[in-house]
C-alpha positions in Angstrom: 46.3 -44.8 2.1 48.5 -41.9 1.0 49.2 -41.5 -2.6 51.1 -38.8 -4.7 50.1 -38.3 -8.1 52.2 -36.7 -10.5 51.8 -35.0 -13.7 52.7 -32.5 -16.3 55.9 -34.1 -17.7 56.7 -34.7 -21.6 58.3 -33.9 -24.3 60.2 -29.9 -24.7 62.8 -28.7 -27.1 66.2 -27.4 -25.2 65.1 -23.7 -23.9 61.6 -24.6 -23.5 59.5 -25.0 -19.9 57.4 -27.2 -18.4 55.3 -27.4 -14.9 54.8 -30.5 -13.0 52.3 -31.0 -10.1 52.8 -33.4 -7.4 48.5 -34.2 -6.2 48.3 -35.6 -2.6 45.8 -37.6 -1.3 44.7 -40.1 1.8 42.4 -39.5 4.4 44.7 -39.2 6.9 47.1 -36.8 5.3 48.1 -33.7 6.8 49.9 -32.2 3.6 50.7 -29.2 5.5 52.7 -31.5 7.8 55.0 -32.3 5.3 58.3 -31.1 3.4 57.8 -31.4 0.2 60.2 -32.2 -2.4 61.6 -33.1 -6.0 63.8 -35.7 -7.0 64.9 -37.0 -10.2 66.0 -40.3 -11.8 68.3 -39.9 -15.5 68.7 -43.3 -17.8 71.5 -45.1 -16.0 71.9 -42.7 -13.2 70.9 -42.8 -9.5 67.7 -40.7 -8.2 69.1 -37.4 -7.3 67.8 -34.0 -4.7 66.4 -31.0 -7.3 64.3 -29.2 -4.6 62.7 -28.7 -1.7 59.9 -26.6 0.2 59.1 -26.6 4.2 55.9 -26.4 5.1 54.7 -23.2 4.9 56.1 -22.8 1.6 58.4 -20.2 2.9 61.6 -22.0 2.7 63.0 -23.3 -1.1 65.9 -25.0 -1.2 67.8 -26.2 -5.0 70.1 -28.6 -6.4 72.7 -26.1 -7.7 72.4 -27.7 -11.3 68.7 -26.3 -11.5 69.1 -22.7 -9.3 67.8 -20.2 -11.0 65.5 -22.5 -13.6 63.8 -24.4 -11.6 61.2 -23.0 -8.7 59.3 -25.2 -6.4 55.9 -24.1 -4.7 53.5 -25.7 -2.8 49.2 -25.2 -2.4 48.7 -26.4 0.8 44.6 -25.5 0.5 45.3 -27.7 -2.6 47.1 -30.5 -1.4 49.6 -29.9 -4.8 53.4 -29.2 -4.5 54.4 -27.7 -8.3 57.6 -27.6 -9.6 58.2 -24.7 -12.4 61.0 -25.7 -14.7 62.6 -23.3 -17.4 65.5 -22.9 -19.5 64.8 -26.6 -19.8 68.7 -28.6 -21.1 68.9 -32.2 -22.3 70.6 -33.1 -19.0 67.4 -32.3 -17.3 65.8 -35.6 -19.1 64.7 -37.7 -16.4 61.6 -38.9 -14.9 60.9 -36.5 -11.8 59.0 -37.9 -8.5 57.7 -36.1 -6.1 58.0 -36.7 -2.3 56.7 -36.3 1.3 58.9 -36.0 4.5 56.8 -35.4 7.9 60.7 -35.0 9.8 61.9 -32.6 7.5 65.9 -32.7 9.0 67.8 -34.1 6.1 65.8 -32.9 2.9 68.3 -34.6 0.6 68.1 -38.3 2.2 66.1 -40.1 0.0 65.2 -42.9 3.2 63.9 -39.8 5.0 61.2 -39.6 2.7 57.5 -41.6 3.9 55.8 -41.3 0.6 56.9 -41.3 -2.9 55.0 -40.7 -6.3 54.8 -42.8 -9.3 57.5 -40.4 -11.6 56.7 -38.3 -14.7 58.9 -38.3 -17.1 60.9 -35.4 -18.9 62.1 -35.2 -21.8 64.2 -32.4 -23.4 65.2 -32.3 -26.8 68.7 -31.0 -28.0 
């Protein structure tokens, strides 16, 4: 059984950071084998793409309304994908999943995704 742990969220004032980690686990897992990404979820809003990172961790890919905050990295020795967020805004409230896609082809197609954290939530402060 695969799951995706997620932690780091809570409470930050507007201008303030934060770092979530995405923990994978299963016995049959691969992490390595997997695009690994970031979505988010506001109060009456749909889930939406923030970012993205192939396998390797060479490739990065961003929603444009967190380039340049936001910076995804993986530990692939680790099993943990990380998500560094600064120059936090009250938009960015939300709780944040993390997720796993072995096919990797459309990174921004939620149904692409095979495994799915439990969220963390975000708050920013104005």
């Amino acid at each position: 059984q695969v799951q995706l742990v997620e932690s780091g969220g809570g409470l930050v004032q507007t201008g303030g950071s934060l770092r979530l980690s995405c923990a994978a686990s299963g016995r049959t897992f691969s992490f390595s084998s997997y695009v690994m990404s970031w979505f988010r979820q506001a109060p009456g809003k749909d889930r939406e793409f923030v970012a993205t990172i192939s396998r390797s961790g060479g490739i990065t890919t961003y929603a444009d309304s967190v380039k340049g905050r936001f910076t995804i990295s993986r530990d692939n020795a680790k099993n943990t994908v990380y998500l560094q967020m600064n120059s936090l805004k009250p938009e960015d409230t939300a709780v944040y999943y993390c997720a796993a896609d072995r096919g990797g082809i459309d990174i921004v197609a939620q149904g692409e995704y095979d495994y799915w954290g439990q969220g963390t939530q975000v708050t920013v402060s104005s």
